[in-house]
VEXPAZA-906936 format. One record per residue (C-alpha): x, y, z; residue in one letter. Coordinates in steps of 0.001 Angstrom, whole numbers, padded with zeros to 6 digits, always signed. Layout:
N
XYZA
...
***
This chain:
461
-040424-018949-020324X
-043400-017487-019268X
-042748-014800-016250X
-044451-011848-015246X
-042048-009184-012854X
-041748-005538-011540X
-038613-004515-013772X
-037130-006596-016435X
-033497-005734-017271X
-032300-006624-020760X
-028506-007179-021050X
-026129-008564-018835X
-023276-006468-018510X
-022563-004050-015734X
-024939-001899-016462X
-027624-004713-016808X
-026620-006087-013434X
-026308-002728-011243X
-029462-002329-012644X
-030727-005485-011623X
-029551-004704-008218X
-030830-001451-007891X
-033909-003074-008653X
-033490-005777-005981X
-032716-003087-003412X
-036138-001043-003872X
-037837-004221-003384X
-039088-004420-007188X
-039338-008270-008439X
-036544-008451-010845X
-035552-010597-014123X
-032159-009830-016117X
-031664-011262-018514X
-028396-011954-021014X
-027676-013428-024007X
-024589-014674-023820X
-023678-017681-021579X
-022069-015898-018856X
-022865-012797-017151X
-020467-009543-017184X
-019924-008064-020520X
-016527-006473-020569X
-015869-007315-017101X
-014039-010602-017374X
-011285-012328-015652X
-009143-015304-016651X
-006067-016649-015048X
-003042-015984-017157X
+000719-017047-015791X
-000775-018145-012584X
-002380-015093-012258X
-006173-013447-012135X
-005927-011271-014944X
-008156-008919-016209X
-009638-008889-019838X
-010518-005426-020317X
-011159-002905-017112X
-008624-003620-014487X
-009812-001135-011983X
-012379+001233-011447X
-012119+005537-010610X
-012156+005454-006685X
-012434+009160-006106X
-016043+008932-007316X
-018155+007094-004658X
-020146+004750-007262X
-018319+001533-008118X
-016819+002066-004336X
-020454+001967-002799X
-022075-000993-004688X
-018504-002971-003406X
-019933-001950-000319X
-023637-003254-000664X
-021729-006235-002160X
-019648-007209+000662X
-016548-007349-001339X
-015296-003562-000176X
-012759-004901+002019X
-010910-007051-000890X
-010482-003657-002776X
-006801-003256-003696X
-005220-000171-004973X
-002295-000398-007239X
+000958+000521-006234X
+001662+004760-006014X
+003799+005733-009247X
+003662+007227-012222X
+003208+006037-015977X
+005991+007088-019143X
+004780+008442-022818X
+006770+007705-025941X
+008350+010348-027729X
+010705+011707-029987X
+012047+007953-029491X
+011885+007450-025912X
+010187+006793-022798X
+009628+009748-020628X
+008014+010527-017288X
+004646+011751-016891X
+005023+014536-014244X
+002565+013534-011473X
+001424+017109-011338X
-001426+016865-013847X
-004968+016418-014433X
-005894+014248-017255X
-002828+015551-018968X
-003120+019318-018379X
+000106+019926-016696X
-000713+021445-013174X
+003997+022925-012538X
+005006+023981-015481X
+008322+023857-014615X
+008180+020249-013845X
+007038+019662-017335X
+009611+021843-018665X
+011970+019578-016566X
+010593+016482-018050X
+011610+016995-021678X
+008047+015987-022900X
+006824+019625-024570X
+009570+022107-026241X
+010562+025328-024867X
+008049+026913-026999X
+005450+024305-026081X
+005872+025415-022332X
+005416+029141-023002X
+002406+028837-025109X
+001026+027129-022305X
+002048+029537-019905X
-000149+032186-022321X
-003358+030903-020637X
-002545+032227-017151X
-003288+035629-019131X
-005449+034511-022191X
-009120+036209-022024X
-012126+034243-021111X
-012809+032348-024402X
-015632+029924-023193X
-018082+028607-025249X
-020725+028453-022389X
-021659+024740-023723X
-020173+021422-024644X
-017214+021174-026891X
-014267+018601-027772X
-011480+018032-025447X
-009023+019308-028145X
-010874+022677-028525X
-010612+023237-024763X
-007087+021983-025175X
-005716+023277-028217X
-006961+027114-027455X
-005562+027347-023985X
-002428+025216-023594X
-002059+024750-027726X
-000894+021897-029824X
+001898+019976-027804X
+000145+019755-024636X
-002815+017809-026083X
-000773+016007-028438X
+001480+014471-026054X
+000162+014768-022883X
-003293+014948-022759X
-004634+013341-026220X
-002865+009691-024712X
-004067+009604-021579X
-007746+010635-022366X
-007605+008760-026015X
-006515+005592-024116X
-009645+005975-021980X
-012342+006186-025377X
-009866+004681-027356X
-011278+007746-029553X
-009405+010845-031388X
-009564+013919-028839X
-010584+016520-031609X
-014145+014511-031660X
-014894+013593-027913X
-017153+015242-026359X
-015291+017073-023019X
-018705+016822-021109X
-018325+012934-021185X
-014839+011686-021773X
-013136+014216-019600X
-015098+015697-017240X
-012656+016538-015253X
-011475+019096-017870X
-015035+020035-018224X
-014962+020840-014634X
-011929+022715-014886X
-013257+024881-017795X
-015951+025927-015718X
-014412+025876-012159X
-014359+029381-011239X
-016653+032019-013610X
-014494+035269-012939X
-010785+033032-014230X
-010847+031313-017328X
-007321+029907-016812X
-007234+025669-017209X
-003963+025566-015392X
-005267+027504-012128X
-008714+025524-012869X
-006983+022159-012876X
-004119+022686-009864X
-007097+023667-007599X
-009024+020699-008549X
-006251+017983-008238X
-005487+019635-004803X
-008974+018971-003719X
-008379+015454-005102X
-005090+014374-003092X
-006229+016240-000258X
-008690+013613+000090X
-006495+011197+000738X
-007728+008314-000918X
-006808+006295-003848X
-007146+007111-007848X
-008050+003814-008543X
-009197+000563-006926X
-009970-003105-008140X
-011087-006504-006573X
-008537-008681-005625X
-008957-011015-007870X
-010079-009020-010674X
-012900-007276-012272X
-014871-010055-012768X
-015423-010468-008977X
-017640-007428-009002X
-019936-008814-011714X
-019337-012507-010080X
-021032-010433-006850X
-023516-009186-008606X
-024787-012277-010097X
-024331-013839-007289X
-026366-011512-005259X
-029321-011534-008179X
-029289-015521-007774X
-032461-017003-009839X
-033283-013456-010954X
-030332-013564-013573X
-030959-015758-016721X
-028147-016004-019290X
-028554-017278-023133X
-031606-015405-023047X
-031535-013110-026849X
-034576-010480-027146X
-035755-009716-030663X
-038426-007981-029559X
-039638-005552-027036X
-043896-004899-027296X
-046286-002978-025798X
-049001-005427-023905X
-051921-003071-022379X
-049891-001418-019313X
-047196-004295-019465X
-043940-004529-021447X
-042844-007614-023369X
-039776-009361-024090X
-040074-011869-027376X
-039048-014396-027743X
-038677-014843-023890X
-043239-014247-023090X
-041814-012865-020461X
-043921-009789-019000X
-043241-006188-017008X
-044663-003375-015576X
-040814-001537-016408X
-037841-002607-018779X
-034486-001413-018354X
-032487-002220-021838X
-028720-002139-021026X
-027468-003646-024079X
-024846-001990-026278X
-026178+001176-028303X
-026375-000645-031932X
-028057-003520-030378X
-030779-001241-028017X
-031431+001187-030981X
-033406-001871-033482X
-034908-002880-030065X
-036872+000313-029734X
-037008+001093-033363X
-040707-000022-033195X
-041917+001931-029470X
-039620+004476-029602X
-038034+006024-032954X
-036399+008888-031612X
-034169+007016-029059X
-033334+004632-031803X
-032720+006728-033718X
-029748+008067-031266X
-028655+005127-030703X
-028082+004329-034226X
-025988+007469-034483X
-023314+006489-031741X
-020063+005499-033557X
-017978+002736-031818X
-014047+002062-031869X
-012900-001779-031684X
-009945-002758-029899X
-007450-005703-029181X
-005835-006385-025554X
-003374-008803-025552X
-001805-010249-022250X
+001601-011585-022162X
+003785-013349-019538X
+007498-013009-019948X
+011034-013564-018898X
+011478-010757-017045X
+015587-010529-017696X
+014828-010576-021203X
+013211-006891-020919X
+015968-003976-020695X
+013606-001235-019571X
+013005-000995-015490X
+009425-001806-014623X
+009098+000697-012621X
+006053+002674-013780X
+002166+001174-014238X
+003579+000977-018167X
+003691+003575-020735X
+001318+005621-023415X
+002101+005874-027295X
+000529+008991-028903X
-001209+008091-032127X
+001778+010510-033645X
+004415+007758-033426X
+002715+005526-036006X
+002661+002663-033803X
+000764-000593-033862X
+000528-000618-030123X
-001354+002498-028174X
-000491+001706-024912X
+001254-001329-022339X
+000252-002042-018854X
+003459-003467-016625X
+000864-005395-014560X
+002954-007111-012171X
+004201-003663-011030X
+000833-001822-011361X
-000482-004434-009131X
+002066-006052-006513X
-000393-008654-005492X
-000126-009990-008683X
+003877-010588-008724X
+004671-013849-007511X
+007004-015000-009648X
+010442-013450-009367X
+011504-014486-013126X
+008283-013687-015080X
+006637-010060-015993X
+003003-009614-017156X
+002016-007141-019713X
-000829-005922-021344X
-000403-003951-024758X
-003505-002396-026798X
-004323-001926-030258X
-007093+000069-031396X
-008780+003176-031787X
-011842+005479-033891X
-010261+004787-037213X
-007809+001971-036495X
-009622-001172-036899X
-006239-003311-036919X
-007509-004824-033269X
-010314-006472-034585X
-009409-007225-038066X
-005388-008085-038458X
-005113-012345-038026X
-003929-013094-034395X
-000119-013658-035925X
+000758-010782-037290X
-001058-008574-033937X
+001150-010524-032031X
+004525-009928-034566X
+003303-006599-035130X
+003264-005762-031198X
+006160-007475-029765X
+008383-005667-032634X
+006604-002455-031339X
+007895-003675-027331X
+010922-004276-028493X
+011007-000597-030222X
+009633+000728-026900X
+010986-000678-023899X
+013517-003980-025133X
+011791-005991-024995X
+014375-009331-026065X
+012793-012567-025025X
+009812-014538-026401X
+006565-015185-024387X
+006113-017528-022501X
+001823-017096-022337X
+000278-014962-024460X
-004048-014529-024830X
-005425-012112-027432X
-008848-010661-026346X
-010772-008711-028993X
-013387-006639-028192X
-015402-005192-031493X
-017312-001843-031327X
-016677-001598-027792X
-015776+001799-027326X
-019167+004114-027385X
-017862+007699-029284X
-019675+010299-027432X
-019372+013529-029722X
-019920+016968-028686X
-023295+017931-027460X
-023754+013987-026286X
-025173+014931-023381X
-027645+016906-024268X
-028783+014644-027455X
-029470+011651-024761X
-031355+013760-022333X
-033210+014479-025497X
-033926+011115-026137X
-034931+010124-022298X
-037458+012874-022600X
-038875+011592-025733X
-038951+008010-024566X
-040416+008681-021169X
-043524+010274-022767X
-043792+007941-025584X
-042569+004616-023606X
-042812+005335-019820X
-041488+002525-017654X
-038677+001830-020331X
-035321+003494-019577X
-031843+003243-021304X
-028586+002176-019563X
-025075+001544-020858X
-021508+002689-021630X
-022579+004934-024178X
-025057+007038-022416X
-022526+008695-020151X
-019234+007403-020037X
-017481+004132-020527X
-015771+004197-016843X
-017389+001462-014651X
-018368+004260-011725X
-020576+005871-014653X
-022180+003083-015561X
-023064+002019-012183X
-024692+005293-011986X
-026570+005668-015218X
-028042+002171-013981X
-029383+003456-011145X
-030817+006132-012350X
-032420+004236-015146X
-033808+001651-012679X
-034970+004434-010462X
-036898+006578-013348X
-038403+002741-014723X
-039963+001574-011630X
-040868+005346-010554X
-043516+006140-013869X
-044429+002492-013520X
-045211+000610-009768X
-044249+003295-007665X
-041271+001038-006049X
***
């Protein structure tokens, strides 16, 4: 292959493509290129029990305009489906309970609805109720989410609500994320209004901005995931080039180059995971490697299962349930997908589920034979919800080092690194999950910002 182009993208996934197509859309002459045999990354889509059924990401964050915009540019915005309105359960002290709605990534937003739900103690409830009161105790910079947590609400509220829900997202142990990029919402809630350093005031305002809009939490393809990087390659056509591996990427006069490819360009986007990008620019750019090396990753396990659906006792009747890491379970969390998603119920007798296994320190997802993940998580279901009956389908999809840890003071360590690398490397940029947050809305962005910063030091486009 011997190809000279305006921006060359290296890495497939959805960050590779929406950078691709950001390219594309500027009018720059674009190659991406993958090394795999299919295009997508994460963002895969199999049929399972006659259904489409998602691999990893089933939907994307709706309330930000990103993922919701490139559907648009896409043509596929008008097969967006929402799932159905409801809540989701926790397990504790031995049982499934409720999720109030009233929340924000966890932090309850009525107290007395919590109260109500059984999920914190009495004394749980009134610690919380200290922050309404609590002095301004803000650290004027980036911090863990269970800092934040733990010194305004204290330990119950980020054990059992907030630590699930936001540890399900990085897969990751709260008391090490960074709050800037695995819960920015929080982040925005720290530092909503300057004169009240209350979280609950800070986070009932912000979620009543959020439903006033109207519009969904989440959204999704019909048809899956994968029909948003399907679109994408689609749209790139001969500009996408899978088994394509680059060893190498080399300075060439006022060109880049990709060995073993020959392939030539004025700007490079890499978009490949952070331990594969950092020995990439080892050579050009030591610094951002050096980063990238640093990023710790969490594996995990999803496994998809079709069964009888009169041989499970619990009502589906929730998107499925979240298991704090304090119950010493196997499983972390289960997805009722045929009543998260409605479209995807067609068959009167037969439930799908999706259980995970996984997280920063828990490498049973990627490492335990597929045998004893399965024994190990339908004797969890059956702890859970009762579940009684066998499968009928099951498909185990691991994904290794998949979860980028962002630690506090991320942010500002890659900003670091873009500054570095534009002055020692201009027209290469950085892209991917791990620069600022795993969601696919965030990735979308980071691409286009990437692709925009590339061709800008380079051909002007």
């Amino acid at each position: 292959m011997s190809t000279h182009v305006d921006l060359a993208v290296v890495g497939g996934g959805i960050s590779g493509l929406a950078a691709g197509w950001e390219g594309r859309r500027r009018g720059a002459d674009v190659l991406v290129v993958e090394a795999e045999s299919r295009p997508g990354g994460k963002l895969q889509t199999s049929p399972l029990a006659g259904v489409p059924l998602d691999e990893s990401a089933d939907a994307f964050l709706a309330r930000v305009p990103d993922a919701v915009d490139l559907c648009g540019e896409l043509g596929i915005a008008t097969d967006l489906v929402a799932p159905a309105p409801g809540s989701a359960y926790v397990w504790l002290d031995g049982a499934l309970r409720r999720l109030p709605p009233d929340q924000l990534l966890g932090v309850p937003t009525d107290l007395d609805a919590v109260a109500d739900s059984g999920l914190l103690s009495p004394a749980a409830v009134e610690r919380a109720r200290r922050d309404l009161t609590l002095p301004d105790d803000r650290p004027g910079g980036d911090e863990s989410v269970g800092d934040l947590v733990r010194r305004r609400l204290g330990d119950e509220v980020l054990d059992r609500l907030v630590a699930p829900l936001v540890g399900s997202i990085y897969a990751g142990d709260i008391d090490r994320l960074s709050l800037q990029v695995s819960a920015a919402q929080l982040a925005a809630a720290r530092d909503h209004d300057p004169t009240d350093p209350s979280l609950l005031r800070a986070a009932a305002a912000l979620r009543a901005q959020a439903v006033g809009t109207g519009r969904p939490v989440f959204l999704a393809p019909r048809g899956g995931m994968g029909r948003l990087a399907g679109a994408l390659s689609d749209a790139l056509g001969d500009g996408l080039r899978t088994g394509c591996r680059v060893d190498a990427i080399t300075r060439e006069g006022e060109r880049w180059r990709l060995e073993p490819l020959g392939v030539t360009a004025d700007a490079v986007v890499v978009a490949t995971p952070a331990f594969v990008s950092g020995p990439l620019l080892a050579p050009v750019a030591p610094e951002a490697a050096a980063l990238l090396s640093s990023i710790e990753h969490a594996s995990v396990a999803l496994v998809a299962l079709a069964v009888p659906r009169q041989g499970i006792d619990h009502p589906l009747d929730a998107s499925g349930f979240l298991v704090p890491r304090s119950a010493g379970l196997l499983l972390t969390a289960c997805s009722w997908v045929t009543a998260k998603w409605p479209h995807l119920d067609v068959d009167p007798s037969t439930a799908v589920l999706r259980a995970s296994v996984g997280h920063d320190g828990d490498e049973r997802g990627r490492t335990l034979p597929g045998d004893e993940l399965l024994g190990g998580l339908l004797a969890d279901l059956r702890t859970t919800m009762g579940l009684r009956a066998a499968p009928t389908e099951v498909r185990i999809t691991r994904w290794p080092r998949s979860f980028p840890q962002p630690r506090p003071g991320h942010l500002a360590a890659v900003a670091a690194a873009e500054a570095s690398l534009a002055d020692t490397a201009p027209g290469l940029t950085l892209t991917g999950a791990w620069a600022r947050g795993v969601g696919v809305p965030a990735c979308i962005r980071s691409a286009r910002t990437a692709t925009a910063h590339a061709l800008s030091a380079t051909t002007g486009v």
